[in-house]
PyMOL commands that place a pseudoatom at each C-alpha (Angstrom):
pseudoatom trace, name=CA, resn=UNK, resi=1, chain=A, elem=C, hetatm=0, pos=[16.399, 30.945, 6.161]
pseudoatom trace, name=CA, resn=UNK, resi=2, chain=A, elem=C, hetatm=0, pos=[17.601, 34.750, 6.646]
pseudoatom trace, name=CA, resn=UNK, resi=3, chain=A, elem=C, hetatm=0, pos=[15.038, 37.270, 6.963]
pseudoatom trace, name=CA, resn=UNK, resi=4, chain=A, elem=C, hetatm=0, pos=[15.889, 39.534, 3.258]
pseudoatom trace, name=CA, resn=UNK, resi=5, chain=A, elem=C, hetatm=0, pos=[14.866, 43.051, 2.364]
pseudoatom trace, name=CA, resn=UNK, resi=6, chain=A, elem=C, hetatm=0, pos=[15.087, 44.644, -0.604]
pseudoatom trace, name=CA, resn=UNK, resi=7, chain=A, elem=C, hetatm=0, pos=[17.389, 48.113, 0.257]
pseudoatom trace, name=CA, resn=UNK, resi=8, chain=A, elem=C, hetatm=0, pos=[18.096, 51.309, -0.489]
pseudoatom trace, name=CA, resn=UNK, resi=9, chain=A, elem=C, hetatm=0, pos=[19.872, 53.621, 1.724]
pseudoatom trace, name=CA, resn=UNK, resi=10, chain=A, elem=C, hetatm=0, pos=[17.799, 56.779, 0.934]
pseudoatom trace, name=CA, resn=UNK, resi=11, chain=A, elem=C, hetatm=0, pos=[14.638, 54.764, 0.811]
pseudoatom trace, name=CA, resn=UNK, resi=12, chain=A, elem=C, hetatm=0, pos=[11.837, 53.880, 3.707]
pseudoatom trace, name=CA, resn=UNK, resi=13, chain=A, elem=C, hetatm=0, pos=[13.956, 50.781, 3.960]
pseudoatom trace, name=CA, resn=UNK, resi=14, chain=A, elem=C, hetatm=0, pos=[16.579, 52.747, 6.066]
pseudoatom trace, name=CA, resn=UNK, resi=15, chain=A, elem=C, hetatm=0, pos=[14.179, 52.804, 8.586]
pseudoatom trace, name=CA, resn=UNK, resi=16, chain=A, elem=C, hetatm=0, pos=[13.622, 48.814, 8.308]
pseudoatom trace, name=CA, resn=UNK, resi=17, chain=A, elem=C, hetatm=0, pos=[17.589, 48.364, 8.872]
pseudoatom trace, name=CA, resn=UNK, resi=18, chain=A, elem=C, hetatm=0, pos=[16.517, 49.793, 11.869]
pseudoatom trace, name=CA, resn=UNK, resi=19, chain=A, elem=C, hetatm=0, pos=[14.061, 47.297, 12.768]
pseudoatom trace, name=CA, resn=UNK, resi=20, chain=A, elem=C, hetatm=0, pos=[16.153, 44.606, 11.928]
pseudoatom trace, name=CA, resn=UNK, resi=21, chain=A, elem=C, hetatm=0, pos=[19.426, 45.763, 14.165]
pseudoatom trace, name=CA, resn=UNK, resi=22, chain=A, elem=C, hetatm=0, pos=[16.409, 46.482, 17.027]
pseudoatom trace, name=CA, resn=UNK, resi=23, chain=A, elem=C, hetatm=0, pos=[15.696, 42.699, 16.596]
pseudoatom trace, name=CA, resn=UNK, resi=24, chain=A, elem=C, hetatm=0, pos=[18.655, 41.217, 16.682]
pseudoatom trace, name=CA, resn=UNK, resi=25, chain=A, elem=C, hetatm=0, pos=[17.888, 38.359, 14.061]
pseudoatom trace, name=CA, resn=UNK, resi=26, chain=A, elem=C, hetatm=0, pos=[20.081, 37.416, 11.326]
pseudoatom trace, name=CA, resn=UNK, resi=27, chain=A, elem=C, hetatm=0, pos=[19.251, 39.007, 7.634]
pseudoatom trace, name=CA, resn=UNK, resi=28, chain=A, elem=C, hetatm=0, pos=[20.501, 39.881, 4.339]
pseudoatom trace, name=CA, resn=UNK, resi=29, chain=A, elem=C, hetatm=0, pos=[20.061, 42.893, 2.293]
pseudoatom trace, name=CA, resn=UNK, resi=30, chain=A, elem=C, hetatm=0, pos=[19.737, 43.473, -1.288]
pseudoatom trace, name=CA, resn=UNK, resi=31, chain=A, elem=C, hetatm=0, pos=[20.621, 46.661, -2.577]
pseudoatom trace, name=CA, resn=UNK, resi=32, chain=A, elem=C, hetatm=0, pos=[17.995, 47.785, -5.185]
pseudoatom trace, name=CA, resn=UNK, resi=33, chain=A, elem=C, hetatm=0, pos=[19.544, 50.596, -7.927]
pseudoatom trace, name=CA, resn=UNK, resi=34, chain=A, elem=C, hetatm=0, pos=[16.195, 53.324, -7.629]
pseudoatom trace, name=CA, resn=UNK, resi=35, chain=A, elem=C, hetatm=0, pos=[18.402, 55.452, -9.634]
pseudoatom trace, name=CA, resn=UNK, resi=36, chain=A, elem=C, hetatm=0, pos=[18.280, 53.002, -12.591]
pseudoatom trace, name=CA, resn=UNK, resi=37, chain=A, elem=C, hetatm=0, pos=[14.846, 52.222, -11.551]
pseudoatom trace, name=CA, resn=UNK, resi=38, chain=A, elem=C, hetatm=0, pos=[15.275, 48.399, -11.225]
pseudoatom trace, name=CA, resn=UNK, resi=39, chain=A, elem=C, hetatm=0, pos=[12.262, 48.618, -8.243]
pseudoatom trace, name=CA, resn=UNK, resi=40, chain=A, elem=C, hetatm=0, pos=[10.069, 48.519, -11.046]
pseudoatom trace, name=CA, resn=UNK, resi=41, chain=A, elem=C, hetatm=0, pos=[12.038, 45.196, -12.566]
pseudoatom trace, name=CA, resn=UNK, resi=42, chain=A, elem=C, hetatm=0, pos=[12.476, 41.778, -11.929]
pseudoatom trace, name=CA, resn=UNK, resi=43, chain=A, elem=C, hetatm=0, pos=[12.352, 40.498, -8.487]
pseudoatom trace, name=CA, resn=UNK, resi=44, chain=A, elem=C, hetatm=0, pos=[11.367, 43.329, -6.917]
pseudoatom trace, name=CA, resn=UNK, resi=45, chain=A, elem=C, hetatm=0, pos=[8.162, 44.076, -9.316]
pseudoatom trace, name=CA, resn=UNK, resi=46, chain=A, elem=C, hetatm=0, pos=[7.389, 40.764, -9.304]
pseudoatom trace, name=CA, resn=UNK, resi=47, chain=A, elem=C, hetatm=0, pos=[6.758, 40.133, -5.403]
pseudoatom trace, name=CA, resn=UNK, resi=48, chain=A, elem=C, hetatm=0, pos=[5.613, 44.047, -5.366]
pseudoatom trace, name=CA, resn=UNK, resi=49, chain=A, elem=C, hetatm=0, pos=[3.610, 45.390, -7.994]
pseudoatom trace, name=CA, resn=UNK, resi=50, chain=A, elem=C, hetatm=0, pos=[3.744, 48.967, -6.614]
pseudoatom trace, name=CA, resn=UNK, resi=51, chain=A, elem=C, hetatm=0, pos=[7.527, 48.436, -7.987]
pseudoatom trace, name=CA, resn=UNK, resi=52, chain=A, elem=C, hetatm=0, pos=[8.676, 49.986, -4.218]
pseudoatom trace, name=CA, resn=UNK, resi=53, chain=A, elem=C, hetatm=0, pos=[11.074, 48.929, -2.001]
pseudoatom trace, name=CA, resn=UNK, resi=54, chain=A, elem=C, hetatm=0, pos=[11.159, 48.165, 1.232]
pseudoatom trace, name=CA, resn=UNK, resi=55, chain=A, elem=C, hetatm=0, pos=[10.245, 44.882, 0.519]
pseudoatom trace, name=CA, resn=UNK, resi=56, chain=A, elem=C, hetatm=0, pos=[10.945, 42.066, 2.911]
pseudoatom trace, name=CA, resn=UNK, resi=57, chain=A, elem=C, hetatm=0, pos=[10.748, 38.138, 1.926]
pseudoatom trace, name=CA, resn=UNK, resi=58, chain=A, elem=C, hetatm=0, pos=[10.878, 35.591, 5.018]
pseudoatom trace, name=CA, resn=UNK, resi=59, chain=A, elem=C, hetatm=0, pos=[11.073, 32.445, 3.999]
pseudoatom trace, name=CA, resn=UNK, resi=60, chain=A, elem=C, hetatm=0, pos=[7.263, 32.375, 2.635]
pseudoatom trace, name=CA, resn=UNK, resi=61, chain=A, elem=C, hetatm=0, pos=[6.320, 35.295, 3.694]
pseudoatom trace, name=CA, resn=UNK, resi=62, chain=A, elem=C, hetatm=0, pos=[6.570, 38.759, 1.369]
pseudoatom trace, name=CA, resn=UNK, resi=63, chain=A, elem=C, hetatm=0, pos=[5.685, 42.041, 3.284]
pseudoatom trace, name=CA, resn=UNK, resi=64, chain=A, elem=C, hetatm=0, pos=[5.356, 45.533, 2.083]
pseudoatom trace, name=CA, resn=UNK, resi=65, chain=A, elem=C, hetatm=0, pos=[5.217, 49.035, 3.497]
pseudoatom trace, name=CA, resn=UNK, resi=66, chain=A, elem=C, hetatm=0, pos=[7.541, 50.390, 6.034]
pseudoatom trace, name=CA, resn=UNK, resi=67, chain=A, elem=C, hetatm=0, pos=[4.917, 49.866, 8.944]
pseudoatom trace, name=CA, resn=UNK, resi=68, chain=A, elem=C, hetatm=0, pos=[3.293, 46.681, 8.075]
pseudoatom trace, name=CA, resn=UNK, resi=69, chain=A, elem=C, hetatm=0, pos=[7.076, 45.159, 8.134]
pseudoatom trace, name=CA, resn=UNK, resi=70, chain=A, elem=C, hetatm=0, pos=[8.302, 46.161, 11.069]
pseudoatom trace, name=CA, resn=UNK, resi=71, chain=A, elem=C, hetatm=0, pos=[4.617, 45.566, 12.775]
pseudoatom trace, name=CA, resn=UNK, resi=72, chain=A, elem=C, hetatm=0, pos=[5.021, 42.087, 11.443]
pseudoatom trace, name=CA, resn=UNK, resi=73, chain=A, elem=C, hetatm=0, pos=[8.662, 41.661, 12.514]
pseudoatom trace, name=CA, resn=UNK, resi=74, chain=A, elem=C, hetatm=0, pos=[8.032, 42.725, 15.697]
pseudoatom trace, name=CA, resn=UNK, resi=75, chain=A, elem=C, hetatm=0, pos=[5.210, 40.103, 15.996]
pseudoatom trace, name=CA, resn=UNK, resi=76, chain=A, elem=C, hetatm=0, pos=[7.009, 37.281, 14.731]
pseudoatom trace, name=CA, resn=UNK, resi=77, chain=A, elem=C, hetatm=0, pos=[10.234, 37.513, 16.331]
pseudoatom trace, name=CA, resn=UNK, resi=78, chain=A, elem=C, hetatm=0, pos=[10.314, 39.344, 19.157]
pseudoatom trace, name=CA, resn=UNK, resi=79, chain=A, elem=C, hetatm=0, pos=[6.643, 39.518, 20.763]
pseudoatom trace, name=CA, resn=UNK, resi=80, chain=A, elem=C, hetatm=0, pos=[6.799, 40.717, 24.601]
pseudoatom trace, name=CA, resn=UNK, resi=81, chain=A, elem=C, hetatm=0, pos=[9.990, 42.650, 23.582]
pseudoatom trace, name=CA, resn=UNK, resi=82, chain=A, elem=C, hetatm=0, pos=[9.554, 45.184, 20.971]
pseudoatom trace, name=CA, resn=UNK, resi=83, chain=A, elem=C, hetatm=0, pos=[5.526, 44.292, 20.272]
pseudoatom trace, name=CA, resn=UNK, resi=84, chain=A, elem=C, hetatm=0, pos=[3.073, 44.126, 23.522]
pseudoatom trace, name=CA, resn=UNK, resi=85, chain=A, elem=C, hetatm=0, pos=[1.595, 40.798, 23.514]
pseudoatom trace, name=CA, resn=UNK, resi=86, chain=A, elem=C, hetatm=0, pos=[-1.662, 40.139, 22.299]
pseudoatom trace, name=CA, resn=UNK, resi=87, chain=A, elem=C, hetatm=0, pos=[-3.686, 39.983, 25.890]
pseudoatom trace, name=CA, resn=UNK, resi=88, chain=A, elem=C, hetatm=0, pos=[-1.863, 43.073, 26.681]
pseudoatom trace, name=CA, resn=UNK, resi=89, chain=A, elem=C, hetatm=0, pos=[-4.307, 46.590, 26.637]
pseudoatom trace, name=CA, resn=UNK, resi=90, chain=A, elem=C, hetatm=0, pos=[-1.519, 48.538, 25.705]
pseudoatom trace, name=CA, resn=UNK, resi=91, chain=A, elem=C, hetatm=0, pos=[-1.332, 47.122, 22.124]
pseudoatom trace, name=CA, resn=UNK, resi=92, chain=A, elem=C, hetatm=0, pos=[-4.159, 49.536, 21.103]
pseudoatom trace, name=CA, resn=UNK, resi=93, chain=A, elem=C, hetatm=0, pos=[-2.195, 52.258, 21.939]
pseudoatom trace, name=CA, resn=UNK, resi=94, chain=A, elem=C, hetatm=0, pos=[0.742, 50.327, 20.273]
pseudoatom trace, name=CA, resn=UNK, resi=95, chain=A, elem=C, hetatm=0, pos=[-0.958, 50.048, 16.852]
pseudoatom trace, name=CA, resn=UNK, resi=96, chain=A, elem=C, hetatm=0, pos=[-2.764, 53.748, 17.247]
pseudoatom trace, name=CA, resn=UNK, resi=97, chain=A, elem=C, hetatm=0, pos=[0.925, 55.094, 16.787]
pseudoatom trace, name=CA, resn=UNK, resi=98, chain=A, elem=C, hetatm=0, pos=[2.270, 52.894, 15.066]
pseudoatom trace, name=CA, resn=UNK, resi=99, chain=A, elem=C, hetatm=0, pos=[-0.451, 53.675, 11.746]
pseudoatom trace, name=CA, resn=UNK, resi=100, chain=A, elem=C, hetatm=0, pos=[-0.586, 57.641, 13.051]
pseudoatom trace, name=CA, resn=UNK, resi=101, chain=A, elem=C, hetatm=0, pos=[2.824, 58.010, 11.629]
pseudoatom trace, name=CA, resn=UNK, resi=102, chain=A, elem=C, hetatm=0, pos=[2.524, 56.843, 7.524]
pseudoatom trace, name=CA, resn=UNK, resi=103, chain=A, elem=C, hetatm=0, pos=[-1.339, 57.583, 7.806]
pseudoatom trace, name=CA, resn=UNK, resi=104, chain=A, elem=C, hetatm=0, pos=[-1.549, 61.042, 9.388]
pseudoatom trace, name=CA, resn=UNK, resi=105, chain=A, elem=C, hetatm=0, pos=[2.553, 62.471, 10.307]
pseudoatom trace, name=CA, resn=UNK, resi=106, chain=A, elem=C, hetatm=0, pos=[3.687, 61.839, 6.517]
pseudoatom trace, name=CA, resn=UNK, resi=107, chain=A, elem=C, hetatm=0, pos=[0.460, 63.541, 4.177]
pseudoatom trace, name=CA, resn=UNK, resi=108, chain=A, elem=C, hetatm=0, pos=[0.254, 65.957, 6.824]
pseudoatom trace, name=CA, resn=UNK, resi=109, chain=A, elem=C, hetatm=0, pos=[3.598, 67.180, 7.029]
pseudoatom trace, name=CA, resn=UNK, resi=110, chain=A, elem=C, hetatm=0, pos=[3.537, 66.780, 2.523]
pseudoatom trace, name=CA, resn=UNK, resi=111, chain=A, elem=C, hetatm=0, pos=[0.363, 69.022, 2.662]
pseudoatom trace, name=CA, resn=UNK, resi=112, chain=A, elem=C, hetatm=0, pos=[1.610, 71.885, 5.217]
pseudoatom trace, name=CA, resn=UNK, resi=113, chain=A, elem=C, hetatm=0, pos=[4.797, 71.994, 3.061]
pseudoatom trace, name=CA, resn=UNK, resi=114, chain=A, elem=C, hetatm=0, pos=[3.307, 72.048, -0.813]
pseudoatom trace, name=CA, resn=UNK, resi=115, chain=A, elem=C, hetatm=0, pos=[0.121, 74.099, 0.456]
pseudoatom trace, name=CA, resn=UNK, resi=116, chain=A, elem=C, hetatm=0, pos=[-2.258, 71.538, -0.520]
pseudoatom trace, name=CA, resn=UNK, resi=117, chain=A, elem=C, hetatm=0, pos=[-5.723, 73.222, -0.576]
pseudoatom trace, name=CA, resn=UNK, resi=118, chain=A, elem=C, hetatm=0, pos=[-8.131, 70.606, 1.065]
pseudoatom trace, name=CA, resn=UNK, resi=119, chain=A, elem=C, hetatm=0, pos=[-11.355, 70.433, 3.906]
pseudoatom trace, name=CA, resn=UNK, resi=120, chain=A, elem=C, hetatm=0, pos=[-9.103, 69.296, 7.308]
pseudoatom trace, name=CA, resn=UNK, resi=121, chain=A, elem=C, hetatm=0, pos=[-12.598, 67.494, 8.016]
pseudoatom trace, name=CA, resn=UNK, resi=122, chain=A, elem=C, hetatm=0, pos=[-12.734, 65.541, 4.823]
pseudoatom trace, name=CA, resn=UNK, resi=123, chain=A, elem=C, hetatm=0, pos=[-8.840, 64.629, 5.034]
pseudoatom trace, name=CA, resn=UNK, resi=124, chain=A, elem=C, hetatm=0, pos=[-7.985, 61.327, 7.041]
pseudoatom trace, name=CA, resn=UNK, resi=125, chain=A, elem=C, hetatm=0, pos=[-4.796, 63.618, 8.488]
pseudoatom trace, name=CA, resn=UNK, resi=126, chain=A, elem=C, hetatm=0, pos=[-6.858, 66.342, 9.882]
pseudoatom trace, name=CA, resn=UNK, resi=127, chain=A, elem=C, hetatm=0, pos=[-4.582, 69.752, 10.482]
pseudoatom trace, name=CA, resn=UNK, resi=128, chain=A, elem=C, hetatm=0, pos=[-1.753, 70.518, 10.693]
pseudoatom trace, name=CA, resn=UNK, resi=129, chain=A, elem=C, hetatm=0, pos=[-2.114, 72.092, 13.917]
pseudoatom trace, name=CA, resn=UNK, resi=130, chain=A, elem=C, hetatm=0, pos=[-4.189, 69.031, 15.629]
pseudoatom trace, name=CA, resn=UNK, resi=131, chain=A, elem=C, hetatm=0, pos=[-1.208, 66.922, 14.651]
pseudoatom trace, name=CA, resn=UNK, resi=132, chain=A, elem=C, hetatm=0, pos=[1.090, 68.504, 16.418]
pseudoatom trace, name=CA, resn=UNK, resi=133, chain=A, elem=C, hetatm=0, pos=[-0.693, 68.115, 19.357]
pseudoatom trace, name=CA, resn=UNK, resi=134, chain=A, elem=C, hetatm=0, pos=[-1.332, 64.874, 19.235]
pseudoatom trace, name=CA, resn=UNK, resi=135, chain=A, elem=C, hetatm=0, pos=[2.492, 64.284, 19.244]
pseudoatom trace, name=CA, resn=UNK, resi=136, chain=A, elem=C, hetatm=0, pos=[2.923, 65.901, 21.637]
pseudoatom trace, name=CA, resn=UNK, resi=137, chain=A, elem=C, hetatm=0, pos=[0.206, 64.264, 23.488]
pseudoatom trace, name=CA, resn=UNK, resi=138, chain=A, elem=C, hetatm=0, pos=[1.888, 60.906, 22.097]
pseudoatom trace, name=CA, resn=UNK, resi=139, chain=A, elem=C, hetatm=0, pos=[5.213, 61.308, 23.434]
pseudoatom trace, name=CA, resn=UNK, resi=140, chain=A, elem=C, hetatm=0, pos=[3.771, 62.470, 27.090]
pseudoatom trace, name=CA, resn=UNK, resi=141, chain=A, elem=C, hetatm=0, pos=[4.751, 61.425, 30.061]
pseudoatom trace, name=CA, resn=UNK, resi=142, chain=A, elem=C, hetatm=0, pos=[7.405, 59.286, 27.963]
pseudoatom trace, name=CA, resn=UNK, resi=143, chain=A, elem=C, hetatm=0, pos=[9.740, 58.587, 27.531]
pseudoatom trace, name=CA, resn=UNK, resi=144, chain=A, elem=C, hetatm=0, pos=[8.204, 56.368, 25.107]
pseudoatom trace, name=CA, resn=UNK, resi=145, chain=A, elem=C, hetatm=0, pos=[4.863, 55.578, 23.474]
pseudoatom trace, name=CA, resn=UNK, resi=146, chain=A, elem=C, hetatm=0, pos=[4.613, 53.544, 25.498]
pseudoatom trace, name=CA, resn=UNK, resi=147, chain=A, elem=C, hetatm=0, pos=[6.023, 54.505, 29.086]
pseudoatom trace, name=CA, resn=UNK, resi=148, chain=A, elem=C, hetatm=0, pos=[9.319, 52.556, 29.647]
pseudoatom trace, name=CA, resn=UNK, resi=149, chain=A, elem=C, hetatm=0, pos=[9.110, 50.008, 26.933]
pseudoatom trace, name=CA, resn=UNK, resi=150, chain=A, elem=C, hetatm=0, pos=[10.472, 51.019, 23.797]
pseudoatom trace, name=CA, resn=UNK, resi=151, chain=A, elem=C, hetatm=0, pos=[9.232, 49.168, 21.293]
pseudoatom trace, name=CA, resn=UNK, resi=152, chain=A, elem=C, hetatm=0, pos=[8.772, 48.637, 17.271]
pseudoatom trace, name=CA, resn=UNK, resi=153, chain=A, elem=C, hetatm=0, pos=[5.901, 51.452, 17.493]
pseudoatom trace, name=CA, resn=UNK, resi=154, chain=A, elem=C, hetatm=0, pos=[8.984, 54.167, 18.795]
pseudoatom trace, name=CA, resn=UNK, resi=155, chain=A, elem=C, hetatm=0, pos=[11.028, 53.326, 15.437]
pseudoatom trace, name=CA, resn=UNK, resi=156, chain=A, elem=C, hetatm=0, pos=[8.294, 53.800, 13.078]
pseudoatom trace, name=CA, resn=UNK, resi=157, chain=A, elem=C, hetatm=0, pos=[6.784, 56.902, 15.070]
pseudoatom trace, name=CA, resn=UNK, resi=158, chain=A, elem=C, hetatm=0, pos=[9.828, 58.159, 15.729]
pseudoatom trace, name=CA, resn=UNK, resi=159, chain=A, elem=C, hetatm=0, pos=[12.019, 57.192, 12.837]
pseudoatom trace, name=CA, resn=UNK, resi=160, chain=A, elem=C, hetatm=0, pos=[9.250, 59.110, 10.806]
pseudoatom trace, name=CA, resn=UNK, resi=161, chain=A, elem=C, hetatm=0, pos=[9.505, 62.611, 13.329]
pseudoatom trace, name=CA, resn=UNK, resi=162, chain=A, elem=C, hetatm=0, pos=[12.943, 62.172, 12.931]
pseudoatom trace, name=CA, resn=UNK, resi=163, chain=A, elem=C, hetatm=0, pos=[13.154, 62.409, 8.738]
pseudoatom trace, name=CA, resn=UNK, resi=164, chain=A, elem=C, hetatm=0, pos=[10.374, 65.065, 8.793]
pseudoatom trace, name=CA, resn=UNK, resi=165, chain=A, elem=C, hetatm=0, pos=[12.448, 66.913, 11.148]
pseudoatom trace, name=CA, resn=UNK, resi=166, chain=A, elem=C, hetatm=0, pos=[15.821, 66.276, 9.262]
pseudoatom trace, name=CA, resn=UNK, resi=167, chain=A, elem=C, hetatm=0, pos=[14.424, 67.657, 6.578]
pseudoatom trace, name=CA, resn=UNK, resi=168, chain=A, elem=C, hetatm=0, pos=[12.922, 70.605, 8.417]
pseudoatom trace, name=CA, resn=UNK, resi=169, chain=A, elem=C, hetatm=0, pos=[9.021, 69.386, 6.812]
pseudoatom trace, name=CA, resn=UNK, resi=170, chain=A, elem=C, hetatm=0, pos=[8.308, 69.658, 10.781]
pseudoatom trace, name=CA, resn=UNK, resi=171, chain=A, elem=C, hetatm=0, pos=[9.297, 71.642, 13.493]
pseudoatom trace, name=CA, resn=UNK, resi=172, chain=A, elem=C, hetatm=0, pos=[10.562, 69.704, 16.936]
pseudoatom trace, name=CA, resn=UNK, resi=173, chain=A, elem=C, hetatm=0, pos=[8.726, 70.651, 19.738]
pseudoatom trace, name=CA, resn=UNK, resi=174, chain=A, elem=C, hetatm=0, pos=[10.967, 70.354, 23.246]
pseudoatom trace, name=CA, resn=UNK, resi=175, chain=A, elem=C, hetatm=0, pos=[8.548, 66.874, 23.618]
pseudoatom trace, name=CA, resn=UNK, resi=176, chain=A, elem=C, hetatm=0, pos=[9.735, 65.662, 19.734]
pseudoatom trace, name=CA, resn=UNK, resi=177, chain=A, elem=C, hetatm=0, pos=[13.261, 67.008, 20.615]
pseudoatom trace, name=CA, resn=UNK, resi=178, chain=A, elem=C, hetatm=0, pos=[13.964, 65.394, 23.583]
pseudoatom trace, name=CA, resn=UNK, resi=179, chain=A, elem=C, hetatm=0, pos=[12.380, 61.748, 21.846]
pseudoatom trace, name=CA, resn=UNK, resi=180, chain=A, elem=C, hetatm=0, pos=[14.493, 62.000, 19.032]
pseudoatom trace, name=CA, resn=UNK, resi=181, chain=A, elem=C, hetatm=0, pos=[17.546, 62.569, 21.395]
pseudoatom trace, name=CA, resn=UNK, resi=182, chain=A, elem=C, hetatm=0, pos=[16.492, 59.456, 23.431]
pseudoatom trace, name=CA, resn=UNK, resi=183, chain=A, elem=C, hetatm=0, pos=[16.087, 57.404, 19.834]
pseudoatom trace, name=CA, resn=UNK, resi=184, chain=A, elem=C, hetatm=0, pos=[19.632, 58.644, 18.546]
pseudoatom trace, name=CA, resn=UNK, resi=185, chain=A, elem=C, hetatm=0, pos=[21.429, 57.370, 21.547]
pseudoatom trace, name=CA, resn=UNK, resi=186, chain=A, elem=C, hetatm=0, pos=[19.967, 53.665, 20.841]
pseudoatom trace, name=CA, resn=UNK, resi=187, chain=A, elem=C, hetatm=0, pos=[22.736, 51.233, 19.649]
pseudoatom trace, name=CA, resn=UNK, resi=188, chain=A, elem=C, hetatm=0, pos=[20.618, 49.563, 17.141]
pseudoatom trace, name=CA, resn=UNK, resi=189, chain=A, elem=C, hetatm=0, pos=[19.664, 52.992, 15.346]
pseudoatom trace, name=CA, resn=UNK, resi=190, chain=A, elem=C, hetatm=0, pos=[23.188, 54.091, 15.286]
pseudoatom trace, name=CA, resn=UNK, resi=191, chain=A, elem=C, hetatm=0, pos=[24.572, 50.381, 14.072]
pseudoatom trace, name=CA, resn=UNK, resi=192, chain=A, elem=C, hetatm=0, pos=[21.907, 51.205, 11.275]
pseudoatom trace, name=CA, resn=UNK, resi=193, chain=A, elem=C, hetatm=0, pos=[22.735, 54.421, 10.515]
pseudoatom trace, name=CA, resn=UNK, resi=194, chain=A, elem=C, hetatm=0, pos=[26.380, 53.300, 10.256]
pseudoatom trace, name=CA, resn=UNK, resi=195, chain=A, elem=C, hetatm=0, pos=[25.024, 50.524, 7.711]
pseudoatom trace, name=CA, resn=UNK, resi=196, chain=A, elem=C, hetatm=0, pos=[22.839, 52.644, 5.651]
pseudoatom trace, name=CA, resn=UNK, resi=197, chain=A, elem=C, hetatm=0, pos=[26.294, 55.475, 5.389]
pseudoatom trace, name=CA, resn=UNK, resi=198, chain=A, elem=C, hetatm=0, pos=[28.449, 52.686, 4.591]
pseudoatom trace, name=CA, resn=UNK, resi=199, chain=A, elem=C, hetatm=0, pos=[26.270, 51.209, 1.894]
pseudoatom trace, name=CA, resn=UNK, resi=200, chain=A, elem=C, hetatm=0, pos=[25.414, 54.874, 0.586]
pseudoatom trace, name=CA, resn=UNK, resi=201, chain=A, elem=C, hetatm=0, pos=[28.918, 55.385, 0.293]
pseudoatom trace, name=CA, resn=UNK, resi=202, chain=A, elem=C, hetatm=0, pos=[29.983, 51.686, -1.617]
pseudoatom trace, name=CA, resn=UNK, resi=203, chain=A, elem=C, hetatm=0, pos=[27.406, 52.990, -4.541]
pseudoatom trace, name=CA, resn=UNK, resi=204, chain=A, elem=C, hetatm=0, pos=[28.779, 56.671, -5.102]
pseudoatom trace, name=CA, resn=UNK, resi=205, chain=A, elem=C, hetatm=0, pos=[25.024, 57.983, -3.409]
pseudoatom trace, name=CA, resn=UNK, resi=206, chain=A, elem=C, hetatm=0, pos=[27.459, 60.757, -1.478]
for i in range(1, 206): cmd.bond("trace and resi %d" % i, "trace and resi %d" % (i + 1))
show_as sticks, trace
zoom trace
């Protein structure tokens, strides 16, 4: 049975599509109308009561958030290749990045940009400023997170640095400028991004 997620092209899926080019496994998408709000019907509410997509079904399985699918992807089909093993040390730092991105990269860039008033010390993102560092320190000596192996970790770290930066919500540092360069050169990202245009295109979203 094909691996299915619920799409949108200006969605968190996009960066799923991602995942799922990186993997090379067969899959289906189904586009899901945000602008008539049918995430919060049917299907889609149903197997996700947060009424969000992405959400991917395979075969028994249903998975949601961004992260936790491609984590689980990554596990299931293509362990040793995009996801260290689980005897290997490195998947600590795997997972560290991995969760730093939706957990720390996302409400820290949302709170630098709106001016959120909050104690850095009571806030699970910290500052703004120790962020940035860590980054930095993230994507050092490179070129990935994890040396010479990319893996899923790069496209949810990276695929995150590279909306925030998009959408100027973060500033690229020549460490974050010279990963996103390595990331946009990938053949999976671009088939993706070539996917996610098309689609965008077939339902009048540009």
């Amino acid at each position: 049975m094909a691996i299915t997620l619920y799409h949108h092209p200006f969605s968190r899926a996009a960066g799923v599509l991602w995942t799922l080019e990186e993997l090379g496994e067969p899959y289906e998408l189904v586009y899901v109308d945000i602008r008539a709000n049918a995430q919060k019907q049917g299907d889609v509410v149903a197997r996700n009561p947060m009424g969000k997509v992405p959400l991917l079904v395979d075969g028994d399985a249903t998975i949601t958030e961004a992260a936790a699918i491609a984590l689980y992807l990554a596990d299931r089909y293509a362990p040793g290749r995009l996801a260290p093993r689980l005897d290997d040390p490195r998947r600590g730092t795997y997972f560290r990045w991995s969760l730093f991105a939706p957990s720390v990269i996302e409400p820290g860039a949302m709170a630098k940009l709106n001016n959120w008033e909050f104690r850095p010390g009571q806030a699970g993102w910290g500052d703004y400023e120790s962020m940035l560092r860590a980054i930095d320190s993230a994507l050092t000596p490179g070129p990935f997170l994890l040396g010479e192996q990319f893996t899923i970790a790069d496209v949810i770290f990276g695929g995150t640095l590279r909306y925030m930066t998009m959408f100027k919500m973060l500033d690229a540092s020549p460490a974050v400028a010279g990963y996103l360069e390595r990331l946009n050169a990938r053949p999976a990202l671009q088939r993706a991004d070539a996917r996610n245009q098309e689609i965008a295109k077939a339902h009048g979203l540009v």
